[in-house]
C-alpha positions in Angstrom: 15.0 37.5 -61.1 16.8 36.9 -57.8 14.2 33.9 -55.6 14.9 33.2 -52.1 14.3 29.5 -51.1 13.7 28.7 -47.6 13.8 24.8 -46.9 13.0 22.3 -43.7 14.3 19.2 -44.3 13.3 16.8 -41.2 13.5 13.0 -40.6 10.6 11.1 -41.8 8.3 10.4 -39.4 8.1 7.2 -39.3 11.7 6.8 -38.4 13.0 7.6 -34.8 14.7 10.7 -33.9 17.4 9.9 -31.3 18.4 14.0 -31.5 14.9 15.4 -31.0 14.1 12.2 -28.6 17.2 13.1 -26.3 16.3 17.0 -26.6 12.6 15.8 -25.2 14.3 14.3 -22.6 16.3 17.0 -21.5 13.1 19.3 -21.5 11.5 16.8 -19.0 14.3 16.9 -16.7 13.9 20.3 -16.8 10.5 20.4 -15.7 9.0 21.0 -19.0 6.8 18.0 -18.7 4.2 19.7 -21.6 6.4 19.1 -24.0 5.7 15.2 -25.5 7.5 15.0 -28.8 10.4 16.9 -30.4 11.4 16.4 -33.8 14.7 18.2 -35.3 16.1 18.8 -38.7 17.7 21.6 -40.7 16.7 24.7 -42.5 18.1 25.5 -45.5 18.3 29.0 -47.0 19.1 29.6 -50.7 19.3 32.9 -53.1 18.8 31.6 -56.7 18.4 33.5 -60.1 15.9 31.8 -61.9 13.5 33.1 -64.7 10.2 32.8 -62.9 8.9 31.2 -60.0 8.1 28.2 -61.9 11.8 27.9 -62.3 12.5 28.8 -59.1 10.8 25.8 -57.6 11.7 23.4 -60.5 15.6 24.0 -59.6 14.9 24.3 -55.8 12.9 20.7 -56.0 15.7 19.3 -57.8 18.5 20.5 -55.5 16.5 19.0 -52.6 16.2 15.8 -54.1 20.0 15.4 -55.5 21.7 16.9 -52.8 20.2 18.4 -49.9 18.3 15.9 -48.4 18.8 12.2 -48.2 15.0 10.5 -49.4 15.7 7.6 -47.3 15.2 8.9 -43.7 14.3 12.6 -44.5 11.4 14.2 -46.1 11.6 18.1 -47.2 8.9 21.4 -47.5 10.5 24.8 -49.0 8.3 28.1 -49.9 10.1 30.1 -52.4 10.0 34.2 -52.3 10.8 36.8 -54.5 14.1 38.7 -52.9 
């Protein structure tokens, strides 16, 4: 069965965020004074074959924590759909 995985992988919140803190900043400027906090990270999209979705997940977890994130500063979500 073809499984699509869709992934956000963002930096953990208790770290800073000089990207998303400088984006914030440049909202301001530009009169966007509602916006308070911006955080930004990366979406991942991957098409696996996997038996079931139990496998689907099992394989997707595993890619996330070996290669696609770093568990030091960055913490990861993913939802996983049948193609």
């Amino acid at each position: 069965m073809k499984f699509i995985a869709e992934i956000d992988v963002m930096p953990l919140k208790a770290l800073l965020d000089p990207q998303g803190k400088a984006v914030n900043m440049s909202m301001n400027n530009l009169g966007y004074k509602q916006v308070h906090q911006v955080r930004i990270g990366k979406h991942i999209t991957l098409e696996l074959e996997a038996d079931n979705d139990a496998a689907a997940k099992v394989a997707t977890d595993e890619l996330c924590k070996k290669m696609l994130t770093n568990p030091i500063i960055e913490d990861y979500n993913y939802h996983i759909r049948l193609e």
